[in-house]
N, C-alpha and C positions, 0 to 999 in steps of 0.2 A: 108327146113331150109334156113331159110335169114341170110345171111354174109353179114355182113357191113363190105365195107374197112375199112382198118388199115391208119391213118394217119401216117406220115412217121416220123421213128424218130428225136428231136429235140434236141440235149443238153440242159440242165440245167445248165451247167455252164462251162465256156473257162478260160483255165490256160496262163497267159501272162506270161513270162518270158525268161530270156537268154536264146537262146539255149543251149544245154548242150550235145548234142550227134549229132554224125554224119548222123542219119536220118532227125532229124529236121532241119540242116543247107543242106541240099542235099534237103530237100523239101520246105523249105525257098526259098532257088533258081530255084525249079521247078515250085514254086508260082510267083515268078516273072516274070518269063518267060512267064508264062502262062500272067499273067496281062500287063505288059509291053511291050512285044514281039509279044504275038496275039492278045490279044485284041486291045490294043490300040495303035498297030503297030506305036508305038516312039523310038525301036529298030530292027536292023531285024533278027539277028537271036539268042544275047544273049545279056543281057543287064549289064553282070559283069563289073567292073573298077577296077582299081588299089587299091581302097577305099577298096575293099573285101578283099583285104591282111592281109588287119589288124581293118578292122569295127569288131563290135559286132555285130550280129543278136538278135534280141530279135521276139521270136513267140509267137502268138495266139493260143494252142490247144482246139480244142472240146474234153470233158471230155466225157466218159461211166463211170460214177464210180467214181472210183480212179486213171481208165488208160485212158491215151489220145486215142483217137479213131480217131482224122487224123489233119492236119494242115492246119489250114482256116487264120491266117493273119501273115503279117511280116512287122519289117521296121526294118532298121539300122542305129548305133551309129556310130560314131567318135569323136576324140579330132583333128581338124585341126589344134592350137596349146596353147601353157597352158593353161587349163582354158578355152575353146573358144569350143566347141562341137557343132555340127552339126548331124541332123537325114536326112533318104533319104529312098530313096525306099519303102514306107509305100504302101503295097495290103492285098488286104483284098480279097480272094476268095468271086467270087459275088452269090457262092448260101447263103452270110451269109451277106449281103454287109446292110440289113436290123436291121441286130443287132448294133445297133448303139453304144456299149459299148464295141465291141471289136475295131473300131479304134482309139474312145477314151481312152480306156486302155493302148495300145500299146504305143499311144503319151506320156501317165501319166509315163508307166515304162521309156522310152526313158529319156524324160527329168529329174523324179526322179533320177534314176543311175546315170548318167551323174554328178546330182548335187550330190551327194553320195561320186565323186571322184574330187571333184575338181571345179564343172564346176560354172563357171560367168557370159557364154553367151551362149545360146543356139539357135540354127536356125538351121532353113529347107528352102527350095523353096518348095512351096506348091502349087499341080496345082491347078488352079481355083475356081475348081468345089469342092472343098474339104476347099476351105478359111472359110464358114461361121462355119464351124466345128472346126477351129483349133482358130479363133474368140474367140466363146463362149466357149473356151481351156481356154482361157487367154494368146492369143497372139496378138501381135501388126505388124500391116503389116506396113511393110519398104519401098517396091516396088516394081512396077508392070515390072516383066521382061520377057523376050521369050527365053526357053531352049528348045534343039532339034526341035525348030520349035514350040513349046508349048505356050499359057501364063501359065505366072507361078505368084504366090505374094513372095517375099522377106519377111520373118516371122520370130519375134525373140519370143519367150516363157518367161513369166512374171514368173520367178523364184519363188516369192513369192507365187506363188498357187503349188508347186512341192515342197512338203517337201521331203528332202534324203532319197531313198531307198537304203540299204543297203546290202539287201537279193535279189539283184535282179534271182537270180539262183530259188528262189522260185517265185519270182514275186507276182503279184496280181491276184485276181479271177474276172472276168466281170461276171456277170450274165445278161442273157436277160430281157428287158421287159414281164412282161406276160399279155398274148391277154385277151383285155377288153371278 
């Protein structure tokens, strides 16, 4: 008898939304660490701020179903003041870092909610390597600056492509490309 491998499971589709439970925001932060802290050693040994008091998390799940099966991206909200929101920490676990709809999703719920509650002006620092994606977002680079030692781009998000999401606690669905 000839067995052919099993190619390795794939989700069909990742749930973006608020966190909502205390696994997802404890894995949130274990995502970070992992991307932040060892990979790309721009932190050394945790990369929390003060900002995590009172940010939003919003995650990325891989779906099985109907149940999430583990947490592959994050980034985080704030209001720094009326009106004025800011995103930060955006990882994306790199066995999924190909699926190019979950950092794009993440960004869409970020700025959506934000605009939901308020928001007028929305910005990130975006590292580098990550600008032509937040570009073709519909964002507009401000300027080119060095954080922790980094370059970074100053990014503001063109409102008008982010219609208010309301339900962020459900969020959006990314689904993958499927292989030509």
């Amino acid at each position: 008898m000839i067995f052919e491998p099993f190619a390795p499971y794939r989700a069909s589709e990742f749930q973006v939304k608020f966190a909502t439970s205390s696994w997802e925001r404890q894995e949130a932060h274990a995502l970070r660490r992992a991307v932040f802290c060892q990979e790309q050693q721009i932190f050394k040994d945790d990369d929390r701020d003060p900002i995590d008091d009172y940010a939003t998390p919003i995650v990325a799940l891989s779906m099985l179903g109907v149940a999430a099966d583990r947490l592959v991206g994050t980034v985080r909200i704030h209001e720094a003041e009326p009106g004025v929101w800011w995103g930060s920490r955006l990882a994306v676990h790199e066995d999924f870092r190909k699926i190019g709809a979950l950092g794009a999703t993440l960004i869409r719920l970020a700025v959506s909610s934000a605009h939901a509650r308020g928001c007028h002006t929305f910005m990130a620092n975006v590292q580098v390597q990550n600008g032509l994606l937040f570009r073709r977002l519909h964002w507009d680079l401000l300027d080119e600056i060095e954080i922790h030692g980094k370059p970074h781009l100053s990014m503001k998000a063109d409102l008008d492509f982010y219609p208010p999401c309301i339900t962020p606690e459900a969020g959006f669905v990314a689904l993958p490309k499927k292989a030509a």
